[in-house]
Every structure is written in structure tokens, then in C-alpha cells.
C-alpha positions in Angstrom: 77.0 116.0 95.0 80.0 115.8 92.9 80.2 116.2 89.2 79.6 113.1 87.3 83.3 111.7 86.8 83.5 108.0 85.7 87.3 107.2 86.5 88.9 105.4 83.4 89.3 101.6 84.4 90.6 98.7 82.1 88.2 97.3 79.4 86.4 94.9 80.7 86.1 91.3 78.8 83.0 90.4 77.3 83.3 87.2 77.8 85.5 84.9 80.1 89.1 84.6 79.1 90.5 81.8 77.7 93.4 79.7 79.1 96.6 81.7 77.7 94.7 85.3 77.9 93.9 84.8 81.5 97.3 83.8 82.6 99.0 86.2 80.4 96.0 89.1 82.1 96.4 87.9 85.9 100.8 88.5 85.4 100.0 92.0 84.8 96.7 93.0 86.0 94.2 91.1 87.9 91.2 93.2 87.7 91.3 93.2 83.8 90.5 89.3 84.7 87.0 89.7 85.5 84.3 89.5 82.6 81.0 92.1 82.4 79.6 89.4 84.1 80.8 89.2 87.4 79.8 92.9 87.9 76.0 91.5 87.7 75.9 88.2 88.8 75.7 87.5 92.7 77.7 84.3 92.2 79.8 83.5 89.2 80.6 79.8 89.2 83.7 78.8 86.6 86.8 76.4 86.5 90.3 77.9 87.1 93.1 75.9 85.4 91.0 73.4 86.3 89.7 73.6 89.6 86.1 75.0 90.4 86.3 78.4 91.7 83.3 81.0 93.1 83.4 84.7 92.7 80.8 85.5 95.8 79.4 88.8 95.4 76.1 88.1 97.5 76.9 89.7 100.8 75.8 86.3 102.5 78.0 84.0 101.0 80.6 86.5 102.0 79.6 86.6 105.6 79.4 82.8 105.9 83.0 82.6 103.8 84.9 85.2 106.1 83.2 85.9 109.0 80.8 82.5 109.9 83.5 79.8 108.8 86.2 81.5 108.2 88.5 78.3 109.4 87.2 76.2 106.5 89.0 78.8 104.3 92.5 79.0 104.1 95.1 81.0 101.6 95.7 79.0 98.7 99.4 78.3 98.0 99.9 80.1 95.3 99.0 83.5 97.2 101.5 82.0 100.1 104.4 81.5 97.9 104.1 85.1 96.2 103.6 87.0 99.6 105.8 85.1 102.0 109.1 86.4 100.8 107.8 90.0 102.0 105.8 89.1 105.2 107.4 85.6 106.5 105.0 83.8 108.9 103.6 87.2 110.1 99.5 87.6 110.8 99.0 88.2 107.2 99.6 84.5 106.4 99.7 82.3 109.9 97.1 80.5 109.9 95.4 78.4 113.3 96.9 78.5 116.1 99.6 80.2 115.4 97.5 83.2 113.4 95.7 83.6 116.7 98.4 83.7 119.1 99.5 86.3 117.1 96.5 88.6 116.7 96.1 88.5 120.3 99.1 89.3 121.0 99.3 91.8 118.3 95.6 93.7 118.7 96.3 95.5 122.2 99.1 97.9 119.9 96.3 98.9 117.7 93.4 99.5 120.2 92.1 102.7 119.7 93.7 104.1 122.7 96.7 103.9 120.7 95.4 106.2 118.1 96.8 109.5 120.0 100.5 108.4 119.8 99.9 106.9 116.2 98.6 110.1 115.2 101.3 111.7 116.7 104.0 110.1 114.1 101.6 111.0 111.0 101.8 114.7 111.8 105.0 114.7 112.4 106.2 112.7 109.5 103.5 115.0 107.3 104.8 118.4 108.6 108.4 117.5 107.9 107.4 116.4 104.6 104.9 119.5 103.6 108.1 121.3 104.7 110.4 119.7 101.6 107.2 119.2 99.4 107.1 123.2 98.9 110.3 123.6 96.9 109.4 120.6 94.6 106.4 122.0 93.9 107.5 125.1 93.1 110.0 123.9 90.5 107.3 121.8 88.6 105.0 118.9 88.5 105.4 116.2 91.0 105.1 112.7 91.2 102.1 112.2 93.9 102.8 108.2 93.7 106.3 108.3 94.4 106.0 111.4 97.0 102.8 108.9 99.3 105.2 106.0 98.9 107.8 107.5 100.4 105.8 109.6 103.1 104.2 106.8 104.3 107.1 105.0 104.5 108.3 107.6 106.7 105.1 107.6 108.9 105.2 103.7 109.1 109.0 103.9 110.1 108.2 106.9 112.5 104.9 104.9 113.9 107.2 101.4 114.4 110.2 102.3 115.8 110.3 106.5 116.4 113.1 106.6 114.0 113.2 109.0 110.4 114.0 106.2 107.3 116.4 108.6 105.9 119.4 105.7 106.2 116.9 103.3 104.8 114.0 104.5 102.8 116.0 103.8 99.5 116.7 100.9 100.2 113.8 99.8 101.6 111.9 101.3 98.5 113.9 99.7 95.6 113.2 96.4 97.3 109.4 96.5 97.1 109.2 97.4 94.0 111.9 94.8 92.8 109.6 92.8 94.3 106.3 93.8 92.8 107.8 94.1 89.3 109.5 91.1 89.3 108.8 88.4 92.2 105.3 88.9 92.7 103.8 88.2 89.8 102.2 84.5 89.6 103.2 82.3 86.3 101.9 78.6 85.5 103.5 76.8 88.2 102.7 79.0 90.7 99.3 78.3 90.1 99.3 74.8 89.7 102.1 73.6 92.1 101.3 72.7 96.1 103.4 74.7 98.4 105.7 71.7 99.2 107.0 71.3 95.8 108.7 74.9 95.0 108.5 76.6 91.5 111.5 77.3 89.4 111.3 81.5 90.4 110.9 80.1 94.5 114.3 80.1 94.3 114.8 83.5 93.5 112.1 84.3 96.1 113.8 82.7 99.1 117.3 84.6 97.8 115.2 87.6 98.2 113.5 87.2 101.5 117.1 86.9 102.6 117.9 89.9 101.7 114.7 91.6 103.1 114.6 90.1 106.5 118.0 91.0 106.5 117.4 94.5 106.5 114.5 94.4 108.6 117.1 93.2 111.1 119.3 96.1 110.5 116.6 98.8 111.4 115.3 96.6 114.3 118.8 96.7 115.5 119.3 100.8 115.0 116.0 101.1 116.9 116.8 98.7 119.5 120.5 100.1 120.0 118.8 103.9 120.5 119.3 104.2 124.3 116.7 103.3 126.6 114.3 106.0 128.5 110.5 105.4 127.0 108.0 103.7 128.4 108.0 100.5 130.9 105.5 97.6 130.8 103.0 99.3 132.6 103.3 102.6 130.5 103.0 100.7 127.2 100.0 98.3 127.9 97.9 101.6 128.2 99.9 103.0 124.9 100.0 106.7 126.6 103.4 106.4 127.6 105.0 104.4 124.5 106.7 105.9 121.9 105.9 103.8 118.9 104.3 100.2 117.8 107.7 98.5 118.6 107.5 99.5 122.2 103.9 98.5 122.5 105.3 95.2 120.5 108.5 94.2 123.1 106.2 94.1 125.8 102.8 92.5 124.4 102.3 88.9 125.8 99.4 86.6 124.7 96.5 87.3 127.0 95.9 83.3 127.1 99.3 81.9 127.3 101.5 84.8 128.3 104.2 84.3 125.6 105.5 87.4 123.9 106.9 87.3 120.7 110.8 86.2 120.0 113.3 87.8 117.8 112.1 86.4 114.9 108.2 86.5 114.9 108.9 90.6 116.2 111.2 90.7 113.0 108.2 89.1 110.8 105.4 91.3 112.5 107.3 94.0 111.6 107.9 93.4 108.2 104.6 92.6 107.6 103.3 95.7 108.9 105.9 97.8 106.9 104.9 96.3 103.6 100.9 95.8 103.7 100.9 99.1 105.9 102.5 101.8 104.1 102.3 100.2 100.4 98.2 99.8 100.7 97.9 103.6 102.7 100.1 105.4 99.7 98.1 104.1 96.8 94.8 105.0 98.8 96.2 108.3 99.6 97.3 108.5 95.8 94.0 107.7 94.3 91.9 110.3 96.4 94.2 113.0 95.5 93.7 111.7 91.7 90.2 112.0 92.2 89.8 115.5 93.7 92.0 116.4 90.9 89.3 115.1 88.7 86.5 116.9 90.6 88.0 120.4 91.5 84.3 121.6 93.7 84.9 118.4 95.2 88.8 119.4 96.6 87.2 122.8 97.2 84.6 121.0 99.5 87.4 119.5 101.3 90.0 122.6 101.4 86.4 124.4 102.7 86.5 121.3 106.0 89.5 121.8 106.7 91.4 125.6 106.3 90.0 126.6 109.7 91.8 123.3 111.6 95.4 123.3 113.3 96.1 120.4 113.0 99.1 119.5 115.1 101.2 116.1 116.7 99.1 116.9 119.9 95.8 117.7 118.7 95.8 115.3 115.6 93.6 112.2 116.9 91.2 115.2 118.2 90.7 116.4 114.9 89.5 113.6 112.9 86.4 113.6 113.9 86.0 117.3 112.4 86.6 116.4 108.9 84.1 114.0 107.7 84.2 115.2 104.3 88.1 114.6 103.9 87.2 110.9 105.7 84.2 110.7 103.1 86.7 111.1 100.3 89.1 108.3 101.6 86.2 105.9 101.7 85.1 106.4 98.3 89.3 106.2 97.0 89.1 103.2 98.7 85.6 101.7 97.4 86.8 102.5 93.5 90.5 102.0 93.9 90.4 99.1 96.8 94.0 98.3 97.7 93.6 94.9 97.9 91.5 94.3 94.5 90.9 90.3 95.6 90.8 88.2 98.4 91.4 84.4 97.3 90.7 81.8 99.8 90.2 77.5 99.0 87.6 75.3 100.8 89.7 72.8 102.9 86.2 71.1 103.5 82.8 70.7 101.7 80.8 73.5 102.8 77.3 75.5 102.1 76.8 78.8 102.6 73.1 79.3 101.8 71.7 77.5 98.6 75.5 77.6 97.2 77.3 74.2 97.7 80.5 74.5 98.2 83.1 71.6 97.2 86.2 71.0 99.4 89.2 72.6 97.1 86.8 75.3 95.2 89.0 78.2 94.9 87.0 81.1 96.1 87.1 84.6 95.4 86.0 88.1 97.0 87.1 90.3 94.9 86.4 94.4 96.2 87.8 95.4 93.1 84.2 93.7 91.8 82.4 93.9 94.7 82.3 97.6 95.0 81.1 98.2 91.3 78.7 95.4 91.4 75.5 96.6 89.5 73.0 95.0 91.7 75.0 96.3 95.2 75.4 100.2 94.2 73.6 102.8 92.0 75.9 104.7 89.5 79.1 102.2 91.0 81.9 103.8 88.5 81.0 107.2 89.5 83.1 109.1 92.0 80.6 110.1 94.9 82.2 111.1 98.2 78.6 111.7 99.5 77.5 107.6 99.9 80.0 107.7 103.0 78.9 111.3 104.5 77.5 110.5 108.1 73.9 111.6 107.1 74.2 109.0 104.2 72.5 105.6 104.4 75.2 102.7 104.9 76.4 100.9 102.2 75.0 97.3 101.9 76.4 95.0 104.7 79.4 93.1 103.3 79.3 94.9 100.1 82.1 97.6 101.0 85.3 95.3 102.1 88.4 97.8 101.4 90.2 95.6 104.7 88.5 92.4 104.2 86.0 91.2 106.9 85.8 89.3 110.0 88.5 88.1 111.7 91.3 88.4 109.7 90.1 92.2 108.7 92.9 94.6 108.5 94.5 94.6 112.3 95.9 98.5 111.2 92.6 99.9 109.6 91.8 102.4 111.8 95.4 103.3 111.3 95.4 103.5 107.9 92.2 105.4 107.7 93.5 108.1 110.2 97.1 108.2 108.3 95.4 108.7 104.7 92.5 111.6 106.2 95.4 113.3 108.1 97.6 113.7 105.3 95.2 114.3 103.2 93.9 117.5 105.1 97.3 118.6 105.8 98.1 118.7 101.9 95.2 120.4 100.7 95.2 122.9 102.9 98.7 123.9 102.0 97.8 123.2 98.1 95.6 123.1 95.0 95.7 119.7 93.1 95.7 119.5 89.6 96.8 117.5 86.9 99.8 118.2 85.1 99.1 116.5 81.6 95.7 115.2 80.8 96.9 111.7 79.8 93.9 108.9 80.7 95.4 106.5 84.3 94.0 103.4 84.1 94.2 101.5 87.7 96.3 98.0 87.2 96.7 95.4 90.3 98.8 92.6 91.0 100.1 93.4 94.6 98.2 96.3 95.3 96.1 98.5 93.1 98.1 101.1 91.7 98.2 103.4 88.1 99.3 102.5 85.2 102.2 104.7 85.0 103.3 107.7 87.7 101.0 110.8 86.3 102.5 114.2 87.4 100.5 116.7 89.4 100.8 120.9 89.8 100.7 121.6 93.5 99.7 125.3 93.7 100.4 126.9 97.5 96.6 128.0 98.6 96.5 131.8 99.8 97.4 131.9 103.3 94.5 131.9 105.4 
């Protein structure tokens, strides 16, 4: 049992927002949105800028709303407008027919036979890194924020196209986050406008998803132009011969119409997974090590799991399974910190799920951020507990622990993501002791993805060799 640490969080309203404090709020952090209410209430019924909206936090509204029906619930357009410029028509927005031509087309390159080869690029990646990590550390604190952003960003270029982001991790990385400081954040006619009729900053948006898919297209084309020698058709449909998710991608076909993707859906699917994959997994990874700063017996438990495992490119997938503690301490980061702090969907059709009514054009909202700290869902929810996800632990309540959404449009990379944070995880503290550098309070803010406050600095210590 760890120590009773209540991360700091934003204060919470009493009372619902009004108008101007909820716009001016959701610009800069969504979760500091929700009243004391919605942490207690199973369904929170209110009217957003004048539409009726839902807040579901009984776990069978949420089944019905994204696993039972999930076609009757589409992405609004606000959520379209601020996401597109980073992920085009990729799975994270297609919707119908054209969302499900691409899942199945997709899913094969994450099937958990793949997991040996993806594992393969995170040790890699993390080994190279650990390598440069030790003279940073040594010459003082260290950004752990910026240091997961740009590891995973390494791991997710290693893990797409086998090729080190050196010639463009910086530019990749001062893109996003010109993006999430600038472009993603919603104003008024975000909100209110339909998706037809653009807003004064979709302008600036589409001049920016220029840009981006531009450069998307210049590491497609490095990879592409590497010379040929990895794995044919048959080879990659099994994943043991492929050398990366872009391989596994060039020859995937859609089991029920046998189309593959074209240059420009591959260029989308890839963009897509470089933003919601490594953005999402470095913020996770970021939060845990926050946490076991927090609790030092708890990083001791964890340095304890893993000192006695080589973990290597071969074995790495093999190892997992040995380090349920380290995995334990990932789910938790990811039940108080969830990436994706709300999922926002709108009813294209009346609808009832249960005794709730649900009116075509109600805004609804699943909100893990909420969810996860719900007072009626888990006991002590603010406290940091790695032990609710050990494997002699009961389960958590069904749909009441969503860090990748539910049903079929859950996370198509989780089990990737959840390997990648675990792996790195283990491989740091086995080489280090995590502790804070200043004791200043980080307070979690979300608009894209749930992140702190403001980059805190951290001591890395090098553990005695075993």
C-alpha cells in the first residue's frame, strides 16, 4: 500500500460556471470545467451554449453510448475542426464507412503478434536514450516532460518507419506544440459554428495542416527512399519478418474489399499515429515518474521488480509479463492523469440508454478525467494507489476505467502504448532514483492532452550497480 499522496489537481467549482468563465476555463483547461458535482452524480444533465448536453458517469449509459450504439454518436464539429489539422481523415476522425475500412485495414499492424517487433524499437530507442540521459543527469536537474516527449517521439519514429528522428524531431516537436498552444484551443465560434461554415482561426489551421502533412511527406519519403531488403507480403502479414508499422502498413489490404491504402490515407494514418501515439504515451510516462517521485517506497517497490531483469531488443515483449508492479503503476498514471481527459460525442438521433432519454443533437460527454475520480465508482479516487491494478486486485468497475476510450473506436495502439510506457519505465528506474528537484505544487491542465502546469525539474541519481 502506498503512502497516502493526494496529487494536487485544479480547484474544483462549486457550482456550474457561467457563460464567460466556462469559455474562458475550457481555452485553457478543460478539467477545471467540471463542478463538485459531476464527481457524484451518475448523470449530470445541463445546457452548453445552448444545447443540452449529458456528462454520463453511470457505467451503462457509457456502454450503450460507445460500445451498444456507438453509430448514433458522432464527433461534434467543434472537436473535428480542432484535431483535423493534425490527423487529416485518419481513424481518429473517419467516421462510417470510411472509419471502418480503415480499422480493418489498420488492426492486423497492431495484433498482438506484432508486439515482439514493437518492442523491439522501444528498447532500442530507450537504450540509446538511457545512453545520453546519464551526462544530463549528472550535470543537474532534468526536464522529465521534455526528455518522454522527445523519447517517444523517437520510439514512435523508430516503431513506424525503422528510422532515428534526429533530422526531424525538432521540427516535428516545435509543430505540436505550436499547435497545442496556439491552434488547438476552441474559442466562441468554434463551438457554435457547423463544420461547413469555417471559423475565423480555420484559416490559420488549414495553413498549418499544410505545413504538417508536408512534412509527414518528407519522412515518408526518407523512409521510403531507404533501399529495399525487409520483409515481403507474406513476411509482414505475420509481423515476424517486418521491420516497422510502415512495412506492415504498405502491404495491409481490407480483409472485405481488398483495397490497401493510397499515398494519401498512408500519409494521414501516419500522422495520426505520430501525434495521438507519442504525445498521449510521454505525458503518461511523465505523470508516473511524477508520482513515484511523490511516493519514494513506491519507486523502491518498482526498482525492487525490476533490478534483476535484462531487459533487451530481443527479450523485451518476454519481459512484460514479469513486472506487474511497473504495469500497476502505468494504470494508476493513467486512471488519475488520463491522457485523453474527455471524450465528446453528439446524438445524430433520439436515443435511450436506460431510463436517460436522449434527444437527437444532446452533446454528450465521457469525461475519464471525471470518471476515474467519481465518488460513487472508487474508494479514496484522488489518492495514488498502484495496488487497485495489481493482478490479485479485484477489477475496477466495468466502464468506469476508460484511459483509451471503449468499444470500437478504443485506442487501435493501446497495447502499444501500455508496453512502450512499462518498458521505459523499468529501464529508467533501474538505471536511476527519481526525485524532485524543487518542491513547487504541478497542477495537471488539459486541452489536447493532459499535461502539467509548467515543466517541473527532476534529480536522476544513477542506482548502485547491481
Amino acid at each position: 500500500m502506498s503512502a497516502a499522496f493526494a496529487p494536487p489537481v485544479p480547484a474544483i467549482p462549486e457550482h456550474r460556471l457561467g457563460r464567460g468563465a466556462y469559455l474562458r476555463t475550457l481555452r485553457t483547461n478543460t478539467i477545471a470545467t467540471w463542478p463538485r458535482e459531476a464527481y457524484e452524480l451518475p448523470i449530470r444533465a445541463a445546457t452548453l451554449l445552448g444545447r443540452p448536453s449529458l456528462l454520463l458517469n453511470d457505467p451503462e449509459a457509457i456502454h450503450h453510448v460507445l460500445v451498444a450504439n456507438p453509430e448514433n454518436y458522432r464527433r461534434t464539429a467543434a472537436s473535428i475542426r480542432l484535431l483535423r489539422p493534425v490527423v487529416g481523415n485518419g481513424l481518429l476522425l473517419a467516421e462510417g464507412d470510411a472509419w471502418r475500412h480503415q480499422r480493418r485495414t489498420l488492426a492486423p499492424s497492431f495484433a498482438p503478434r506484432v508486439m515482439p517487433m514493437l518492442c523491439r524499437h522501444i528498447a532500442l530507442a530507450t537504450t540509446g536514450w538511457l545512453s545520453g540521459l546519464v551526462p544530463r543527469a549528472a550535470a543537474g536537474p532534468v526536464d522529465l516532460l521534455a526528455e518522454m516527449q522527445g523519447l517517444t517521439l523517437e520510439i514512435a519514429g523508430r516503431a513506424l518507419f525503422s528510422l532515428e528522428t534526429g533530422a526531424f524531431r525538432d521540427e516535428m516537436r516545435a509543430m505540436i506544440t505550436e499547435f497545442g498552444l496556439t491552434l488547438a484551443r476552441p474559442y466562441l465560434l468554434d463551438l457554435l459554428l457547423p463544420l461547413g461554415l469555417p471559423s475565423p482561426r480555420d484559416l490559420l489551421r488549414w495553413r498549418f495542416k499544410r505545413r504538417w502533412m508536408r512534412l509527414i511527406d518528407r519522412i515518408l519519403a526518407a523512409r521510403l527512399a531507404v533501399s529495399a531488403g525487409g520483409a515481403g507480403p507474406g513476411g509482414t502479414e505475420t509481423g515476424g519478418d517486418a521491420r516497422d508499422l510502415l512495412d506492415l502498413m504498405l502491404a495491409a489490404r481490407d480483409p472485405e474489399s481488398g483495397e490497401a491504402f493510397d499515398r494519401t490515407a498512408l500519409r494521414e494514418q501516419v500522422a495520426t499515429l505520430i501525434v495521438a501515439g507519442h504525445e498521449t504515451t510521454a505525458v503518461a510516462l511523465f505523470w508516473s515518474l511524477f508520482l513515484l517521485a511523490a511516493v519514494p517506497e513506491e519507486q523502491e517497490r518498482v526498482a525492487a521488480e525490476v533490478a534483476g531483469l535484462a531487459i533487451t531488443a530481443e527479450n523485451a515483449a518476454t519481459m512484460l509479463p514479469r513486472m506487474p508492479r511497473t504495469r500497476a503503476v502505468v494504470s494508476e498514471a493513467l486512471r488519475l492523469y488520463p491522457p485523453a481527459a474527455t471524450i465528446v460525442r453528439q446524438a445524430m438521433a433520439d436515443d435511450r440508454a436506460g431510463e436517460i432519454a436522449i434527444r437527437r443533437g444532446t452533446v454528450v460527454f465521457v469525461a475519464p478525467w471525471v470518471l476515474h475520480r467519481h465518488r460513487r465508482l472508487w474508494h479514496e479516487p484522488d489518492r495514488f494507489d498502484p495496488s487497485r491494478f495489481l493482478p490479485d486486485a479485484p477489477p475496477p468497475p466495468r466502464f468506469a476505467y476508460l484511459p483509451f476510450g471503449a468499444g470500437p473506436r478504443i485506442c487501435i495502439g493501446a497495447q502499444f502504448a501500455l508496453a512502450e510506457a512499462a518498458l521505459v519505465l523499468a529501464m529508467l528506474i533501474q538505471r536511476f532514483t527519481v526525485t524532485r528537484a524543487t518542491a513547487e505544487p504541478v497542477v495537471p491542465v488539459s486541452v489536447v492532452t493532459t499535461h502539467p502546469d509548467h515543466p517541473p525539474t527532476f534529480r536522476l541519481r544513477a542506482r548502485p550497480a547491481a
